[in-house]
C-alpha positions as CSV (number, residue, x, y, z in Angstrom):
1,X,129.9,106.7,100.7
2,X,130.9,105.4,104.1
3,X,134.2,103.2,103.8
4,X,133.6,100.0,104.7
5,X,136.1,99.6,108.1
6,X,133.6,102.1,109.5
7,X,130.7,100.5,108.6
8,X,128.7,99.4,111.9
9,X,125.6,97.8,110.6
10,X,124.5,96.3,107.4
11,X,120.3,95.3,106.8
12,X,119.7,92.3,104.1
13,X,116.2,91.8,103.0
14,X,112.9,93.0,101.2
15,X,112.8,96.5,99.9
16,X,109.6,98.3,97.4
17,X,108.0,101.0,96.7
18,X,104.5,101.4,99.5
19,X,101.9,103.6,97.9
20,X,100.2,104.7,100.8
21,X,96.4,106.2,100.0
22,X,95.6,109.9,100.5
23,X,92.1,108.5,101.5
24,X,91.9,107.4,104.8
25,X,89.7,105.2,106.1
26,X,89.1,104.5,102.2
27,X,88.9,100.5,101.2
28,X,91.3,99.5,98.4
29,X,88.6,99.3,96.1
30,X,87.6,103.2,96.7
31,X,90.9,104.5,96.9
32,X,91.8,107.4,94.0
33,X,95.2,108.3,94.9
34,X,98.0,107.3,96.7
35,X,101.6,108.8,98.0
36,X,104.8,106.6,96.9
37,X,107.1,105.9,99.9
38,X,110.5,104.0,99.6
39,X,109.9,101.0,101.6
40,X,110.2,97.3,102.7
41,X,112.5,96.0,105.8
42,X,115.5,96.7,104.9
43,X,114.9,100.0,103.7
44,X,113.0,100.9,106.9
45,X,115.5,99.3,109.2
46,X,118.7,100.9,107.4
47,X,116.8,104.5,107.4
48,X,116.4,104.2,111.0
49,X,119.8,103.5,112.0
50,X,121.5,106.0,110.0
51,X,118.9,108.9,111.4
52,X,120.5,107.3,114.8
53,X,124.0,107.8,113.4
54,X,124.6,104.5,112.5
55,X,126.6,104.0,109.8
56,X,125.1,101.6,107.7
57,X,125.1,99.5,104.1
58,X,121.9,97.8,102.8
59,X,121.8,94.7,101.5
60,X,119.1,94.0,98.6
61,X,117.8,94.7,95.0
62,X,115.9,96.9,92.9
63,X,114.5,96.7,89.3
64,X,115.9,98.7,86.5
65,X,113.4,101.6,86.4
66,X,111.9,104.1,88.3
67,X,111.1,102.6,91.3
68,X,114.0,101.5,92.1
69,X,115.9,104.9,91.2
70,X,113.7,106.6,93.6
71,X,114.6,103.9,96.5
72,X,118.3,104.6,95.6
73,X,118.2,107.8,95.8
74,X,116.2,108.0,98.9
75,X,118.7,105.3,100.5
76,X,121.6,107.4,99.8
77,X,120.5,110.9,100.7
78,X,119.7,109.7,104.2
79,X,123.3,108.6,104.0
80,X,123.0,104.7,103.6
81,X,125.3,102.9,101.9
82,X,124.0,101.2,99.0
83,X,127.5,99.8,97.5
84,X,125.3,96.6,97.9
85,X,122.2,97.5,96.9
86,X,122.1,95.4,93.5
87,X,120.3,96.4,90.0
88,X,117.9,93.6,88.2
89,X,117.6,93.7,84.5
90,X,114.5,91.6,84.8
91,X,112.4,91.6,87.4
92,X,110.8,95.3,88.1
93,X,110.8,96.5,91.7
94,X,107.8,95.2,94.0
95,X,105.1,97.8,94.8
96,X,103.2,97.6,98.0
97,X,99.0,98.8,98.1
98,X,98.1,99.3,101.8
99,X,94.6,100.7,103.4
100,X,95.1,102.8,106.2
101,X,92.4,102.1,109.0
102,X,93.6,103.6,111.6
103,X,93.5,102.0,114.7
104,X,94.6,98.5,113.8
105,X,93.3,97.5,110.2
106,X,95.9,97.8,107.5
107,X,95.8,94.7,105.0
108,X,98.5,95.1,102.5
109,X,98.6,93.9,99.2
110,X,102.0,92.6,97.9
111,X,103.3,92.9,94.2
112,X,106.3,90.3,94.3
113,X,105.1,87.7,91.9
114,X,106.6,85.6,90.1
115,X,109.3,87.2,91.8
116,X,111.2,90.3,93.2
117,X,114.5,91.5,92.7
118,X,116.0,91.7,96.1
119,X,114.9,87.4,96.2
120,X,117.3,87.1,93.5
121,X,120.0,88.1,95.6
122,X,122.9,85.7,94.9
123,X,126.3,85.6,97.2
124,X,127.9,86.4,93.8
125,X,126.4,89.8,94.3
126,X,127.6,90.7,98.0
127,X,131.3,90.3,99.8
128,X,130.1,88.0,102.5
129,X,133.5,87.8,104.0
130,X,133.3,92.1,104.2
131,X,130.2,92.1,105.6
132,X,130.9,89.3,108.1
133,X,133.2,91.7,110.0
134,X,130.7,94.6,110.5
135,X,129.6,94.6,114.1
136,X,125.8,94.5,113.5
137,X,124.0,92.4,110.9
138,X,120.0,92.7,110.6
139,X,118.2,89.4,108.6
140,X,114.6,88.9,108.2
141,X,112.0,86.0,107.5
142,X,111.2,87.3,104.7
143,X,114.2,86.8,102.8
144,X,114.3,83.3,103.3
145,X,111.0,82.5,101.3
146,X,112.4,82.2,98.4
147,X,116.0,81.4,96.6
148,X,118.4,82.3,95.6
149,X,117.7,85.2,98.7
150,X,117.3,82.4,101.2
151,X,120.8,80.6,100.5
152,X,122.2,83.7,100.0
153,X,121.1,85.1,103.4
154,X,121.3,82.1,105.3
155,X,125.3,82.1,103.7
156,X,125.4,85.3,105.2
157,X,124.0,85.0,108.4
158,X,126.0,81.6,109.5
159,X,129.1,83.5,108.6
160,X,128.6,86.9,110.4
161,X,131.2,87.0,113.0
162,X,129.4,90.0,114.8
163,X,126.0,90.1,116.6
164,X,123.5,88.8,114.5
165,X,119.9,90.1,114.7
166,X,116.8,87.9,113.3
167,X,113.8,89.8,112.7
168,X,111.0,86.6,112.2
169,X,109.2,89.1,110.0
170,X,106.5,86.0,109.0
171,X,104.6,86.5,106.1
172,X,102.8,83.7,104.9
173,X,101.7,85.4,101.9
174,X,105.3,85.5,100.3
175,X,106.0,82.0,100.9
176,X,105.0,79.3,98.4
177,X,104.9,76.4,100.8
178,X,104.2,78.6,104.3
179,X,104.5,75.4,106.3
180,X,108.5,75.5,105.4
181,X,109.0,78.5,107.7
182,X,109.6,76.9,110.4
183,X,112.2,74.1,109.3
184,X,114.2,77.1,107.5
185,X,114.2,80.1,110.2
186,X,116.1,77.1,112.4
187,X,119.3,77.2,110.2
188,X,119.2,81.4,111.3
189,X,118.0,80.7,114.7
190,X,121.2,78.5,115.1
191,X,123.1,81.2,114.2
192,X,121.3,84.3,116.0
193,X,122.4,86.2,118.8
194,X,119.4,87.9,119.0
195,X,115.5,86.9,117.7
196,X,113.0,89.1,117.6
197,X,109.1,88.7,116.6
198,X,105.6,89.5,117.9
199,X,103.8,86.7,119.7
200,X,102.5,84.8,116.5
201,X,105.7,84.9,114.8
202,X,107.4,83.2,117.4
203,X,104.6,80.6,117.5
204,X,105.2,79.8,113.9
205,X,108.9,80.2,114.3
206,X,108.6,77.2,116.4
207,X,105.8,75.6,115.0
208,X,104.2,76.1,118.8
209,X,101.0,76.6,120.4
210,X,102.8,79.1,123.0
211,X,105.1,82.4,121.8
212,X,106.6,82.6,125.6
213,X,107.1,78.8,125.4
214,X,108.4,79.6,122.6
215,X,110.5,82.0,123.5
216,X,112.1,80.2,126.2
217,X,112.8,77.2,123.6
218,X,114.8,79.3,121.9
219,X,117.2,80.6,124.7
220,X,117.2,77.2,125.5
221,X,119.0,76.4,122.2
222,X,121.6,78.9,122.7
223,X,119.8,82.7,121.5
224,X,121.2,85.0,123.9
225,X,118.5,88.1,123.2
226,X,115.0,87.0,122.5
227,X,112.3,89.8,122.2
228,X,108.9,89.1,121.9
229,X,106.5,92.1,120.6
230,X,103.4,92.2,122.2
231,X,102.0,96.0,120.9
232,X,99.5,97.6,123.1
233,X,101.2,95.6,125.8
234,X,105.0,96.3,125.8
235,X,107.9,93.9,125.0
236,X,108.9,91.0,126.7
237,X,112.7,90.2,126.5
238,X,114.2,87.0,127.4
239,X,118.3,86.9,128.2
240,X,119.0,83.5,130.0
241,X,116.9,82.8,133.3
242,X,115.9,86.8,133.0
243,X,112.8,88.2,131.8
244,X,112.2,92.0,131.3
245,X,109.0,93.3,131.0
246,X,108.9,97.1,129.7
247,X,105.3,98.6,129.2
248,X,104.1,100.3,126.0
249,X,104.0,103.9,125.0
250,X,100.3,105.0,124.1
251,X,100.1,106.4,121.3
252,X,96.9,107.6,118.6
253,X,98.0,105.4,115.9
254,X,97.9,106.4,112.4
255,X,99.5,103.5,110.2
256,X,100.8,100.8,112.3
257,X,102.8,99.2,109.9
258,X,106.3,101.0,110.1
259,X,106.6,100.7,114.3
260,X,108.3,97.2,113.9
261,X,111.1,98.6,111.8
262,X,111.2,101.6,114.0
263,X,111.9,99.5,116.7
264,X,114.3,97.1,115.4
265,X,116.4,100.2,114.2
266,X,116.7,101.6,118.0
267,X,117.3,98.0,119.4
268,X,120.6,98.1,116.9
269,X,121.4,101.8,117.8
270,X,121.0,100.3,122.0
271,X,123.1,97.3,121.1
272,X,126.2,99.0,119.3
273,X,125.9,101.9,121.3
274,X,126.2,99.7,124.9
275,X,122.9,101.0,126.2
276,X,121.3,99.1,129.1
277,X,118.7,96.4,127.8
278,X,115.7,98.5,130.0
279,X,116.9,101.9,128.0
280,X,116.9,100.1,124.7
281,X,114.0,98.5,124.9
282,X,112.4,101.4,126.1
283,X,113.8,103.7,123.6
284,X,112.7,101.0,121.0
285,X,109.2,101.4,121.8
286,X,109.3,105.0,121.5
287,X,110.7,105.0,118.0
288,X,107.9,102.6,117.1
289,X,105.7,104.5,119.0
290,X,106.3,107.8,117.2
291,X,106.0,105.9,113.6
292,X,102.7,104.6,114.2
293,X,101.4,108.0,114.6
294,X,102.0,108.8,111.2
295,X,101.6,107.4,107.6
296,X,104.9,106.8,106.1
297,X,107.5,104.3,107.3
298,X,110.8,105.6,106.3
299,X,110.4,108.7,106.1
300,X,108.7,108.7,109.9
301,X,112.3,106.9,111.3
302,X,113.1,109.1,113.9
303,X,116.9,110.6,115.1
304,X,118.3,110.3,118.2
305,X,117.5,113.7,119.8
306,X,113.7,112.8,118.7
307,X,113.3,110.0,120.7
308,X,115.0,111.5,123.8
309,X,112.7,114.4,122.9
310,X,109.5,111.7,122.7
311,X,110.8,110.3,126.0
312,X,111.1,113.3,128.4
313,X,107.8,114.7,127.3
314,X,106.2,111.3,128.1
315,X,108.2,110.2,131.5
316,X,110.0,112.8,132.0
317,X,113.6,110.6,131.6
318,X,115.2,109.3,128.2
C-alpha cells in the first residue's frame, strides 16, 4: 500500500470485468469463447499511471464475488492502491461483451442494469477531504449517470484542490435520461482544469452542433486544458488563445477501445511530471497508439521506457 501523503493521482469511476472474444472478426452471436480482462475507466486509467510510476489510489466498487476479486487483485499487483476501492453486498460486478472488428467496429454490450456497484458509490465510502489534497484527480461522464456516483463524484470533484481532469467519456447507453448529460457535466466543467473528449463528446457536452466551437466555449468559461480527440487525425488542444495541433501515430489497430484510457494515463504522467504540452500530447498518443494494437486494455497500458521505446523507433525522438 502506498501511504496516502505520497499519493499523486487518484481515478473515480466505472470499473468490470471485459470478456474480450478469442474469435476475431466473430459477431456476438457466433462467438464461443472469450478472455476475462479487468476493466472499465478507472481501472484502465489507474493501470496506466502506475506502469508510468505514478503513484495512484482508485476510486470505485466491486461486487462481492469473483469478479470483483479478480479486479482487486489485478489492481493491486500492478501496485494501485485500492484502500478505496469499495465492496457491494448487492449488486454483482458489471461484465462487459465486446466484438473485436478490427479496424474500427467494436460495439460493446454493457451489463450494469439495474445497476452497478461502483454507481453506488456514496461520499460515506471515500475521505473526500484526503483525496482533495492529491495533486491529480481523474473523473469521468460516466460516473455521473447515475446516483448516488454522480453526487458523490461531483462532491469530489468541486472539492479537489489539485488539478482536476474530466474525461467526457459519453455513453448514452448508461444514462436513463441521455438528454441530462449536458446540464450535469456543467457542475464538473465548472470545476475542471482540464476537459478532455473526442469531437462528439464535446458536442454533447455542450449540447452543440460544433466540438471546436465547443471547445473554445469551454475555455471561454474558465477550463484552462481542453483536448479534443480526433483519432486518425491527432489531438487538438486548446490553452487560452493557443491551439496545438499534434498529428497521429499510425498504427494497425487491433481493438480500439483501450487507446482513450491509454492516453488519458500519459496526459496525467505529462502533467505531474512538468512535461511540455507538445511532449505530452505526443507521448499520449503513443500510449494510445500502442493499446489499439492489441486486444486487452489494462493489461496493454504501457511503462515509461515503452513509450520512449515506441517513440524513437517511430521519429526517432521521445
Amino acid at each position: 500500500m502506498t501511504p496516502s501523503a505520497e499519493l499523486e493521482a487518484v481515478v473515480m469511476g466505472r470499473v468490470g470485468a471485459d470478456l474480450y472474444p478469442n474469435q476475431i472478426g466473430t459477431p456476438l452471436a457466433e462467438v464461443r469463447t472469450y478472455t476475462r480482462y479487468a476493466g472499465g475507466f478507472a481501472t484502465n486509467v489507474a493501470t496506466g499511471l502506475a506502469r508510468l510510476g505514478v503513484s495512484v489510489a482508485i476510486v470505485s466498487k466491486v461486487g462481492d464475488e469473483g469478479h470483483g476479486e479478480f479486479i482487486r487483485n489485478f489492481l493491486d499487483s500492478e501496485g494501485v492502491d485500492v484502500r478505496w476501492l469499495g465492496t457491494d453486498q448487492e449488486n454483482l460486478t458489471p461484465i462487459v461483451f465486446c466484438e473485436v472488428a478490427p479496424p474500427d467496429h467494436f460495439p460493446l454490450l454493457f451489463y450494469r442494469r439495474p445497476t452497478a456497484p461502483d454507481w453506488e458509490l456514496t461520499v460515506d465510502d471515500i475521505d473526500v477531504e484526503e483525496m482533495a489534497r492529491i495533486p491529480l484527480m481523474f473523473i469521468s461522464g460516466t460516473g455521473l449517470a447515475r446516483e448516488p456516483s454522480r453526487q458523490t463524484t461531483l462532491t469530489s470533484a468541486l472539492a479537489h484542490e489539485g488539478t482536476t481532469v474530466f474525461d467526457l467519456d459519453w455513453r448514452p447507453s448508461v444514462w436513463d435520461e441521455p438528454s441530462n448529460y449536458a446540464e450535469v457535466a456543467s457542475i464538473v466543467i465548472e470545476g475542471a482544469d482540464v476537459v478532455m473528449g473526442n469531437e462528439e463528446e464535446l458536442r454533447a457536452a455542450l449540447d452543440a452542433d460544433d466540438a471546436e466551437k465547443a471547445a473554445n466555449v469551454l475555455i471561454e468559461r474558465g477550463v484552462e486544458t481542453v483536448i479534443m480527440k480526433r483519432g486518425g487525425m491527432g489531438v487538438v488542444c486548446f490553452r487560452g488563445d493557443d491551439r496545438l495541433d499534434v498529428p497521429p501515430i499510425e498504427t494497425e489497430v487491433m481493438n480500439g477501445l483501450g487507446a482513450g484510457d491509454a492516453f488519458a494515463a500519459a496526459l496525467g504522467h505529462g502533467l505531474l511530471r512538468g512535461f511540455p504540452m507538445e511532449k505530452t500530447l505526443r507521448r499520449a498518443n503513443a500510449a494510445g497508439a500502442m493499446v489499439a494494437s492489441q486486444l486487452p486494455c489494462s493489461e496493454a497500458m504501457p511503462s515509461d521506457h515503452d513509450i520512449t521505446a515506441f517513440l524513437q523507433s517511430n521519429s526517432g525522438k521521445d
